[in-house]
C-alpha positions in Angstrom: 38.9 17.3 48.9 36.3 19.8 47.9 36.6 21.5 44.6 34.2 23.2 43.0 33.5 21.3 39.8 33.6 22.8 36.3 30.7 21.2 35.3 29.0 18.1 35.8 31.1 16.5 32.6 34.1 17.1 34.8 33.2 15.8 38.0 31.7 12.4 36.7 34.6 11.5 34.4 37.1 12.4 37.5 35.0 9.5 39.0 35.2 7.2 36.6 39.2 7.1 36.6 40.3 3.2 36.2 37.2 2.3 34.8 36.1 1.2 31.1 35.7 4.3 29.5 37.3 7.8 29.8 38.2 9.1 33.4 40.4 12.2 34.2 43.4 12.0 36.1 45.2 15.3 38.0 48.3 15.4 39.0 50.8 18.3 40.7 54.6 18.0 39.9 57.6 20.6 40.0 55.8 22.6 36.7 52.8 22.5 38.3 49.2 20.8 38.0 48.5 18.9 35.0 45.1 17.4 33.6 45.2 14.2 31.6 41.8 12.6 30.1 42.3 9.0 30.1 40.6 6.3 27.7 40.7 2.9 29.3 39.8 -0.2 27.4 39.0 -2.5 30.2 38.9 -1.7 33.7 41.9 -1.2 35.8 43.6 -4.3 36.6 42.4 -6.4 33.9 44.6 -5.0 31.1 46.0 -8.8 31.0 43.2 -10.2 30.1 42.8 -8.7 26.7 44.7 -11.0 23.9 45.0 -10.2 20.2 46.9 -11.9 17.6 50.5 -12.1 19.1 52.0 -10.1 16.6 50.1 -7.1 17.0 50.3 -4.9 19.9 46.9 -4.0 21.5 46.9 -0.4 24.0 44.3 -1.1 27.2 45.1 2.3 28.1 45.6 5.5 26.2 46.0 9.2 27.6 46.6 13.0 26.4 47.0 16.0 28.1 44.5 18.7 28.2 44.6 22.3 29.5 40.7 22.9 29.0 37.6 21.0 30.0 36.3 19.1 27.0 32.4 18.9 28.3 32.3 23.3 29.4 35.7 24.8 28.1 36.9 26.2 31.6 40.6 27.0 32.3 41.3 23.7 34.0 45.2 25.5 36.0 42.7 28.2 36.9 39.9 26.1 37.8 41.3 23.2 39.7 45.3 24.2 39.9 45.1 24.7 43.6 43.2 21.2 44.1 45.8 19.6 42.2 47.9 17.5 45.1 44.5 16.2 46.6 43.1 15.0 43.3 46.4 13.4 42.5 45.9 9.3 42.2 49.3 7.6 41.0 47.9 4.7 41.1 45.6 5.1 37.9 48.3 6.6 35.9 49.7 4.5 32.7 53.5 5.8 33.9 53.2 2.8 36.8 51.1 -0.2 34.6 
């Protein structure tokens, strides 16, 4: 895989997908390439180990789709769209927790 990054913003937070913190995630499907930014609460495989009161549901991991980048504002179809299948990483995605 060799894009060419955005920005530096960009290109760290791809890296720190399924970590603590925000990662992006890129995915390619039958509508094409699509950019989620990711906000993880613990690390990746440790989402049962967070407990709250039993009553109240607690998210470890939240996402939202995005069409621009939020650190430089480039056009992220346009920038990374033809990258999309070799950036893809299903297992990071909340769709298979």
């Amino acid at each position: 895989m060799n894009p060419k990054w955005c920005c530096m913003g960009f290109e760290d937070n791809y890296g720190e997908a399924g970590k603590r913190g925000v990662g992006i995630l890129v995915e390619r499907n039958e509508f094409g390439p699509r950019f989620t930014l990711q906000y993880r609460a613990v690390d990746k495989g440790h989402e049962e180990d967070v407990h709250g009161p039993s009553n109240l549901p607690v998210s470890t991991v939240c996402e939202v789709g995005m069409q621009f980048c939020p650190w430089c504002g480039a056009n992220l179809e346009q920038q990374y769209g033809k990258h999309a299948a070799e950036m893809y990483r299903p297992e990071l995605s909340i769709s298979i927790l």
